[in-house]
C-alpha positions in Angstrom: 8.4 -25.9 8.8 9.2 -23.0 10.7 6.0 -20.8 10.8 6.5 -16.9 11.5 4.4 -14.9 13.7 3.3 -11.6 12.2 1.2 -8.6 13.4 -2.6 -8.5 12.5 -1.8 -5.3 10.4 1.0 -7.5 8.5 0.5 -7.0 4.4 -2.7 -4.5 4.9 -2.2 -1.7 2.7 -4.1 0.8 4.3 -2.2 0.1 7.6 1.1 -0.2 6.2 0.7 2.3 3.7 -2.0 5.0 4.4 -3.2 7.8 2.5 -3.0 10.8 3.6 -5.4 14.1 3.6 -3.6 15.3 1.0 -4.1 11.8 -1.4 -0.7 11.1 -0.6 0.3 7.6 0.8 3.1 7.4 3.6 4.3 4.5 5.8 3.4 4.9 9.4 6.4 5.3 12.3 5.2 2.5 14.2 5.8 0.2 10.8 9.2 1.9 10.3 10.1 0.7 13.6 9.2 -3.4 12.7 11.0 -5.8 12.1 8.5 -7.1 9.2 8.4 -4.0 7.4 10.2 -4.5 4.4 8.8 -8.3 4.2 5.0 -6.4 5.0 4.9 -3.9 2.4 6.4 -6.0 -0.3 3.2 -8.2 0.4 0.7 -5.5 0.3 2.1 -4.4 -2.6 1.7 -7.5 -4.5 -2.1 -7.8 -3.4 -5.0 -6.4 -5.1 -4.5 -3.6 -2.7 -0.9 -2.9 -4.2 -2.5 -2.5 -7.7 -4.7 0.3 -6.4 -1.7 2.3 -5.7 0.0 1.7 -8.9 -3.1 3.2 -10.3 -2.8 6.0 -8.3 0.6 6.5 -9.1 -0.3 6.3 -12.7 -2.9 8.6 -12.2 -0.5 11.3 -10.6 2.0 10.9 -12.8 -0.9 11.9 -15.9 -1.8 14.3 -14.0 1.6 15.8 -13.9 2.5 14.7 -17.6 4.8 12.7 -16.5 3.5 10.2 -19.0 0.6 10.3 -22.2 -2.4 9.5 -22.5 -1.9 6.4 -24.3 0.6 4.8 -21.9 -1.8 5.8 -19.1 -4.6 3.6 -20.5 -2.4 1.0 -21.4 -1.0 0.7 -17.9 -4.5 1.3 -16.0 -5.9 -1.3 -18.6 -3.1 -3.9 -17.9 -3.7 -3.2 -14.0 -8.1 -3.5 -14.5 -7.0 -6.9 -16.2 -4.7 -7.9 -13.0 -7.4 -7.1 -10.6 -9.9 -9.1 -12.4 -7.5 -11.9 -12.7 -6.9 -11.6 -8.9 -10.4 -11.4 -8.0 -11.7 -14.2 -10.3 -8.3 -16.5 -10.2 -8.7 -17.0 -14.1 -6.0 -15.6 -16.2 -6.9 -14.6 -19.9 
């Protein structure tokens, strides 16, 4: 099997994705300009990582009232039960 060699910062959120001083996240230029990128953030994303931004964004967007407050707790409950699941490897 052909093995491929990534960088140490390959699929760690808060290298490939940052937040910012203003709470904001935003990919770095040096990841912009790798060939892994897309490959990278698609695997931070999917880690436990990953769900801590979709709680952000969920966050943001209640903040904005982008979305209620029941569809807020129902998203940020579904994302609590994820990360459990992640962290225990036992589904419900």
């Amino acid at each position: 099997m052909n093995k491929k060699k990534y960088p140490a910062c390959f699929g760690v959120i808060d290298s490939v994705f940052p937040k910012k001083e203003n709470g904001l996240r935003n990919t770095p230029a040096t990841c912009l300009a790798c060939s892994h990128k897309t490959e990278c953030l698609k695997s931070a994303m999917q880690g436990p990582g990953g769900l801590k931004v979709k709680d952000e964004f969920i966050d943001r967007a209640y903040e904005s009232k982008m979305i209620g407050f029941l569809e807020r707790w129902s998203k940020k409950k579904d994302i609590n039960r994820r990360l459990k699941e992640q962290e225990t490897g036992v589904r419900d």
